[in-house]
C-alpha positions in Angstrom: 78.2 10.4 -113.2 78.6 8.6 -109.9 75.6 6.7 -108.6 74.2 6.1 -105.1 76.0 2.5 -105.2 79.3 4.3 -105.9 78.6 6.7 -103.4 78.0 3.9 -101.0 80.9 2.0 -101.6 83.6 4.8 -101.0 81.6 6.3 -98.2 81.7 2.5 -96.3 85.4 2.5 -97.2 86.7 6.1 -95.7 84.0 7.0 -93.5 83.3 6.2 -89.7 79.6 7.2 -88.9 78.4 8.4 -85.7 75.9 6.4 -83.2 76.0 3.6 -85.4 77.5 0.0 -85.5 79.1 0.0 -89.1 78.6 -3.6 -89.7 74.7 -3.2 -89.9 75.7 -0.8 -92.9 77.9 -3.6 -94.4 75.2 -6.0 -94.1 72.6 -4.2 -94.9 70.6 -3.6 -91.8 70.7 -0.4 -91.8 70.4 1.4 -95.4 72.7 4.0 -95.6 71.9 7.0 -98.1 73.6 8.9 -99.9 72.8 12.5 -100.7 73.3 14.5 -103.7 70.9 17.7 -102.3 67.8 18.8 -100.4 65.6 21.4 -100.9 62.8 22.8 -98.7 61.7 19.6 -96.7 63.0 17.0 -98.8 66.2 15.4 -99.0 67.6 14.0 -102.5 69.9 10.8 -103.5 72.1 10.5 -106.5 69.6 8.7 -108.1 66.7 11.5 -107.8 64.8 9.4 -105.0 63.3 11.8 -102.2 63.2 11.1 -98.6 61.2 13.9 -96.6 62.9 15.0 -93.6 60.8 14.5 -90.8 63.4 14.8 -87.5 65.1 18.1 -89.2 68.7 16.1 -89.6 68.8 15.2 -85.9 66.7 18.2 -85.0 68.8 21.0 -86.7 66.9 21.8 -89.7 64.0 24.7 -89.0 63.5 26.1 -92.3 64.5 23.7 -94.8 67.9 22.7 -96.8 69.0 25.1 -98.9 67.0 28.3 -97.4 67.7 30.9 -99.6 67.6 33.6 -97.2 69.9 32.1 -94.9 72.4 31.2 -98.1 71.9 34.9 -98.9 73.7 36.0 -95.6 76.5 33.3 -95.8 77.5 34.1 -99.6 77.4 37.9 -98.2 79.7 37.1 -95.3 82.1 34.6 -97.3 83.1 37.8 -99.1 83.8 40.1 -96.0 85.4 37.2 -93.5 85.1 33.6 -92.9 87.2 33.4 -89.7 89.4 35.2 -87.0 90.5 34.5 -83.7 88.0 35.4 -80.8 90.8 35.9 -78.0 91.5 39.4 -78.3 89.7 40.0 -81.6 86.0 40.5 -82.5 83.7 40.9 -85.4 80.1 42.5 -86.1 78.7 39.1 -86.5 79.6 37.4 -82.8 78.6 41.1 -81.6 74.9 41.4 -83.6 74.2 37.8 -82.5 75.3 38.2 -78.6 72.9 41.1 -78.9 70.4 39.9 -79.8 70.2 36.9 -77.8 71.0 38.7 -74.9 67.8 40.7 -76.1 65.4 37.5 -76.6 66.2 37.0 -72.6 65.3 40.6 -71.9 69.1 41.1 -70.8 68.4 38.3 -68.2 71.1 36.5 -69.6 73.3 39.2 -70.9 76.8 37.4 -71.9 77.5 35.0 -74.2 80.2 32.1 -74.4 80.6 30.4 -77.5 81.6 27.3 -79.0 80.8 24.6 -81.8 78.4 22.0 -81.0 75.9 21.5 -78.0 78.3 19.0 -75.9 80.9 21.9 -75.8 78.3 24.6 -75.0 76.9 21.8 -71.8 80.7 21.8 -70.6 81.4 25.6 -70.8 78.1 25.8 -68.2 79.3 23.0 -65.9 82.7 24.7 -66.0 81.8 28.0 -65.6 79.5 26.8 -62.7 81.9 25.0 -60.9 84.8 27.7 -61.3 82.2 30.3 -60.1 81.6 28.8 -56.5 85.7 28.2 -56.8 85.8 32.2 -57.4 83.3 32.5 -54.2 85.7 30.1 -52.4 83.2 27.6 -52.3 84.8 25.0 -53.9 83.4 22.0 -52.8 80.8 22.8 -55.0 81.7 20.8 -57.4 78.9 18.4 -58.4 76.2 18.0 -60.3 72.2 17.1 -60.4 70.2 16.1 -63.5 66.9 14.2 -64.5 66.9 10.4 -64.5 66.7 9.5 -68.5 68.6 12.7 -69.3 70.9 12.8 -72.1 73.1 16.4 -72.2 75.8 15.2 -75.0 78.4 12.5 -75.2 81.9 13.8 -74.2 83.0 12.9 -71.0 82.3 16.0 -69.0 78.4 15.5 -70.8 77.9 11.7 -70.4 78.7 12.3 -66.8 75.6 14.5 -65.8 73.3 12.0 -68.6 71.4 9.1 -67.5 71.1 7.5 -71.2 73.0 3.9 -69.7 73.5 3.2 -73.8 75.7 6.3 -74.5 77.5 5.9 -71.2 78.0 1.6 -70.2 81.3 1.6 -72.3 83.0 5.3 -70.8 82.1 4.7 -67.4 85.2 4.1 -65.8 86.4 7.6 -67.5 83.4 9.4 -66.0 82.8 12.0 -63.2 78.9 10.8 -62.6 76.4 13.4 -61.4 73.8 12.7 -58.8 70.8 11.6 -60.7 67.4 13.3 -59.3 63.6 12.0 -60.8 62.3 12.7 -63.7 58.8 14.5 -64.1 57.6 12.2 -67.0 54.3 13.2 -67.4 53.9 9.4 -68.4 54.4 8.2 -64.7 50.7 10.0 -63.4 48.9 7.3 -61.9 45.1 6.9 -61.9 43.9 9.8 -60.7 46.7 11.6 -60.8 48.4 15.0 -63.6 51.1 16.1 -65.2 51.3 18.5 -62.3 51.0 15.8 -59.3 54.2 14.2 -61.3 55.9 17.2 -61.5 55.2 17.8 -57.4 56.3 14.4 -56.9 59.8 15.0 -58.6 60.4 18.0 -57.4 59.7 16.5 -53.9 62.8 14.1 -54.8 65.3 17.0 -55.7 64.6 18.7 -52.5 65.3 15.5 -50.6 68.5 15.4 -52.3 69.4 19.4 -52.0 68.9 18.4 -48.2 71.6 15.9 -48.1 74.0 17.8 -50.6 73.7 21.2 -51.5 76.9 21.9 -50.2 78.6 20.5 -52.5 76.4 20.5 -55.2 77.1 23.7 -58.1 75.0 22.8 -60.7 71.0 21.1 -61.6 71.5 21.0 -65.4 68.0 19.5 -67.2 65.9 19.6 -70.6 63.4 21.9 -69.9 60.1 20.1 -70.8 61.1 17.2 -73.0 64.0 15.1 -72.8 65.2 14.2 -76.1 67.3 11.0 -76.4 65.9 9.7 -73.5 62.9 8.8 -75.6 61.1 12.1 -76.1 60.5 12.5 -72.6 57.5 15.2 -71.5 56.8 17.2 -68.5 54.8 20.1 -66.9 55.6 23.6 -66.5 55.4 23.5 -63.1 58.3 21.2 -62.3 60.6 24.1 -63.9 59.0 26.6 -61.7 59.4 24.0 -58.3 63.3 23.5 -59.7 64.2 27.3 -59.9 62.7 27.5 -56.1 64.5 25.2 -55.1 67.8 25.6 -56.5 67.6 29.9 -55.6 66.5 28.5 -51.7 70.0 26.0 -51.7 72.6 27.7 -53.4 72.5 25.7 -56.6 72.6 27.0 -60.2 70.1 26.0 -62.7 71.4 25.0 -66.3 68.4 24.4 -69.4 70.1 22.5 -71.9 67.5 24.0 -75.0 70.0 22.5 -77.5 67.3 20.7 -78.8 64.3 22.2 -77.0 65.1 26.1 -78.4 64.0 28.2 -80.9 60.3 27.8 -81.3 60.6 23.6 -80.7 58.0 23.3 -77.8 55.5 26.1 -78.7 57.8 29.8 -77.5 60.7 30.4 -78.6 62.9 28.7 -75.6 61.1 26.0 -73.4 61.7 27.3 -69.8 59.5 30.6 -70.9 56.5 28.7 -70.6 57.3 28.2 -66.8 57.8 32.0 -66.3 61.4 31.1 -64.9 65.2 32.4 -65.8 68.2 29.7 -65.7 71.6 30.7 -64.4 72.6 29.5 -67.6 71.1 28.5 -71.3 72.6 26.0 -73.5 71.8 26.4 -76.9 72.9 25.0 -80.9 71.2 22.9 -83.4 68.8 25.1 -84.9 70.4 28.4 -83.9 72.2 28.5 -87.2 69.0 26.5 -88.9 71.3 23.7 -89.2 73.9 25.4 -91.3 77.0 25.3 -89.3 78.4 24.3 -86.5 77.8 26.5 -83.7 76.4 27.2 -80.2 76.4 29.1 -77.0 76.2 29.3 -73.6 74.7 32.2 -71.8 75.1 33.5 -68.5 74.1 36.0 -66.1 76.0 39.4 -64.8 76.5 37.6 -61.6 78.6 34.8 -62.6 80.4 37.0 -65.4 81.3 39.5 -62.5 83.1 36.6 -60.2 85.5 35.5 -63.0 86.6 39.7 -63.6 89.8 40.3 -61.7 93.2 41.1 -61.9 94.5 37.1 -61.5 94.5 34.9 -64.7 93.3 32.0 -62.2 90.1 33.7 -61.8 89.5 34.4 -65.5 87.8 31.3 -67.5 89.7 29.4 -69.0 88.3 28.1 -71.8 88.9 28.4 -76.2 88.5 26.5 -78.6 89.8 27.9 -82.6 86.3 28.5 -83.8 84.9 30.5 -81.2 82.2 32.3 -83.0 83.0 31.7 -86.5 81.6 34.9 -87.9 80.0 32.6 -91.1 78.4 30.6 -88.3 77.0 33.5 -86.5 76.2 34.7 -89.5 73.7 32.2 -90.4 72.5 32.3 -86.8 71.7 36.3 -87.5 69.8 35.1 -90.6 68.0 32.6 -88.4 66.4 34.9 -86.0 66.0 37.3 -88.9 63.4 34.6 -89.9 61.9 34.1 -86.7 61.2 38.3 -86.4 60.1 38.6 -89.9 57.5 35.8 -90.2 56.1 35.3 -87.5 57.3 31.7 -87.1 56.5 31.1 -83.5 52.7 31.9 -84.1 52.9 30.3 -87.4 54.3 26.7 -85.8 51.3 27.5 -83.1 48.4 27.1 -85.5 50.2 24.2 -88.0 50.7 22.2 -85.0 47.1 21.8 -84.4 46.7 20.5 -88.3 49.1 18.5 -88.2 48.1 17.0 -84.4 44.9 16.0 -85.9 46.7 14.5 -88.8 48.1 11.7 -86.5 45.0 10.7 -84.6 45.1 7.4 -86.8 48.8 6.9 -85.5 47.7 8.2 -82.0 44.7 5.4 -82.0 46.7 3.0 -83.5 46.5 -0.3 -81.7 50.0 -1.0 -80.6 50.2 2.8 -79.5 51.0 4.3 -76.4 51.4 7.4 -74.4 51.1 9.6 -77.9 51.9 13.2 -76.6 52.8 16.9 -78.4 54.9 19.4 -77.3 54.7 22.6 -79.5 56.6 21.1 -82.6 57.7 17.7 -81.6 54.9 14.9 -81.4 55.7 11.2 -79.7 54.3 7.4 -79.3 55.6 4.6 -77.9 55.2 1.5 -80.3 54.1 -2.0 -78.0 56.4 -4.5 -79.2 58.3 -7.2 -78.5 60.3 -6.6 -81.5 64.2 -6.5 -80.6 65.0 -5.2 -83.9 61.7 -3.0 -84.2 63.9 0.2 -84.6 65.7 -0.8 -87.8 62.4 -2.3 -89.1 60.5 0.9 -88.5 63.6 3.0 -90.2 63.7 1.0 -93.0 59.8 0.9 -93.8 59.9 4.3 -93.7 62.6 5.2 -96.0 60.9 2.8 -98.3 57.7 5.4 -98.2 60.2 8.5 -98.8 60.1 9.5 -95.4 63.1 9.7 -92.9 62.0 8.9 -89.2 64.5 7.7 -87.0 62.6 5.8 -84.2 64.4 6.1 -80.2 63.8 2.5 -79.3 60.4 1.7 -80.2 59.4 5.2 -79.4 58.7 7.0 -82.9 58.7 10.8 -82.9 58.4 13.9 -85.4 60.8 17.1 -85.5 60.1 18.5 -89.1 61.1 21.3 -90.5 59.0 24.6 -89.8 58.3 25.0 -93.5 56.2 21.5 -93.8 53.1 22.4 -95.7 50.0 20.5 -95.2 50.5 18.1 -97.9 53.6 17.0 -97.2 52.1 16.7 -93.6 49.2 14.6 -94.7 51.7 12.3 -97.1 54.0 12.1 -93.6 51.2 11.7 -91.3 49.6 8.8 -93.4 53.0 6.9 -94.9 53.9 7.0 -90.6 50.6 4.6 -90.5 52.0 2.6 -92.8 55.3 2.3 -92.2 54.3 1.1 -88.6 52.2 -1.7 -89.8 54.5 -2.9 -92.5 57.3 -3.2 -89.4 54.8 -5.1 -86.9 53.7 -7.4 -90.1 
């Protein structure tokens, strides 16, 4: 039987790994894992060591690794058909699912482009965005807004409207760059001062710049209420609410990446509900299929559907990729929201969040802590360091404790899975503790 050393050996041979300089896994930096299996929470080597799975698998994972509901409905659609062509063909999957999205925006958003991952679905919006003011022969609308510190994916057409300087220093030169606008962090309040006044303060600094270039502007694409690989970035509401103003009083679409911020992350089931807005268009993936599959979406409203129907090819979008909406994919996306309407997961997150909040005061009050915050079901500090290498340290403490948190910078953060119970919240909550001090020792 193969062992986790064999495992490693082939897997350093064959295998390129993303965000990650391979030479650390060479050396031994950075441990690299193998997995035979997981189950519920918990992740399993070859070797029958557990690692608990506290950022979902890059915040994909809502309901645990091998779900058996969800591998229910995949076994069930293996068996009926795993894929077919999207241009000029469809399936009861792809049509279910575009319901009932459709239907979780109260028809707001009533069509639905899809493709695999959440770069793709960021460039179908920008696209479609850009080729609807073309459509309105506007089109020197053609550029794009977002947050300072946002991250939106890492193709080209993605890094280009991101702010992350790691992910972009190297592709620069290949780039189309976006305007870059403030960001409300809710971490930049001076004495005195909210969430709110930040938000007010940002929002200020988009207008100025809607002044200057609205007219060529299409898009403000951001990350409604945290911004992920930016370092678990927070914000009001209200800045959402002064955006959608704003972009409806200039002419400018408004784009909510909820790739990672979707499906019952930040307390409802997509972020910008909390700020009692609608965007132009929603970005979503990661845990619409609970992590299964690759898949995700971009929706869109009856007016920018209606400027691309016409008689001319030129006006249509023109856009594909072979797995459109993989009917396994969508399959385990159904099962997904099949979860969220039959248990009450929303409601459920609502009241564990609370638990588990008051699980990490000791991390919250720890000495070298700062700025610890909570968004519905993602939780943040920033670590006071001057450790250059306080990231690998951190990641490797805590895979020594059996649990797999994977620090942005010094800034550690939670993403479990929705199915944590409270034990394996106390064992994460107190091993984070330790983890930290064994890393600053």
């Amino acid at each position: 039987m193969a062992t986790n050393t064999d495992w490693l050996n082939r897997s350093l041979k064959a295998v390129w790994h993303p965000c990650t300089q391979m030479k650390w896994h060479d050396s031994g930096a950075l441990p690299l894992v193998p997995v035979a299996r997981g189950q519920g929470a918990w992740l399993y080597d070859f070797e029958g060591r557990r690692y608990l799975d506290a950022i979902g698998s890059w915040w994909v994972n809502l309901f645990g690794h091998a779900n058996p509901r969800i591998n229910a409905a995949i076994r069930d659609q293996l068996d009926r058909l795993e894929h077919v062509i999207l241009a000029g063909f469809t399936h009861a999957p792809v049509v279910e699912l575009s319901e009932r999205l459709s239907a979780l925006t109260s028809g707001a958003l009533g069509h639905c482009f899809y493709a695999s991952d959440g770069s793709s679905a960021v460039e179908i919006a920008l696209k479609m965005s850009s080729h609807y003011w073309r459509n309105q022969d506007q089109p020197e609308k053609n550029q794009f807004l977002c947050l300072t510190g946002s991250y939106h994916g890492e193709t080209l057409g993605t890094l280009g409207v991101g702010d992350v300087e790691l992910y972009k220093e190297a592709y620069g030169p290949l780039m189309r760059h976006a305007i870059t606008v403030p960001s409300p962090d809710a971490r930049q309040a001076a004495d005195g001062e909210t969430a709110v006044d930040v938000a007010h303060r940002a929002a200020a600094g988009l207008e100025a710049v809607l002044v200057e270039h609205h007219a060529s502007v299409a898009a403000l694409i951001v990350e409604p209420l945290v911004q992920g690989a930016g370092g678990m970035v927070m914000y009001d509401p209200e800045y959402l609410r002064l955006a959608r103003a704003l972009c409806d009083r200039y002419q400018v679409h408004l784009i909510a990446d909820e790739i990672m911020a979707g499906f019952g992350r930040t307390g409802t089931l997509f972020a910008h509900e909390q700020a009692g807005i609608r965007p132009d268009f929603l970005c979503l993936s990661k845990g619409l299929t609970s992590g299964y599959l690759p898949l995700s979406v971009a929706l869109t409203t009856g007016t920018v559907y209606a400027s691309f129907y016409d008689d001319a090819v030129t006006r249509g979008f023109l856009h594909s990729h072979s797995f459109t909406g993989n009917p396994l994919a969508c399959r385990a996306a159904l099962a997904t929201l099949d979860i969220f309407a039959e248990d009450n997961v929303v409601a459920r997150n609502q009241k564990f969040a609370e638990r588990f909040n008051q699980m990490l005061q000791p991390l919250a009050q720890h000495p070298r802590s700062q700025h610890f915050r909570r968004r519905g079901m993602i939780w943040a500090v920033d670590i006071a360091t001057g450790l250059s290498d306080f990231r690998l340290r951190f990641y490797r403490e805590a895979l020594a404790r059996e649990i797999f948190l994977r620090p942005l910078g010094t800034t550690v953060y939670f993403m479990p899975p929705y199915i944590l119970d409270d034990d394996e919240a106390a064992l994460l909550a107190e091993r984070a503790v330790a983890a930290l001090d064994a890393a600053l020792a």
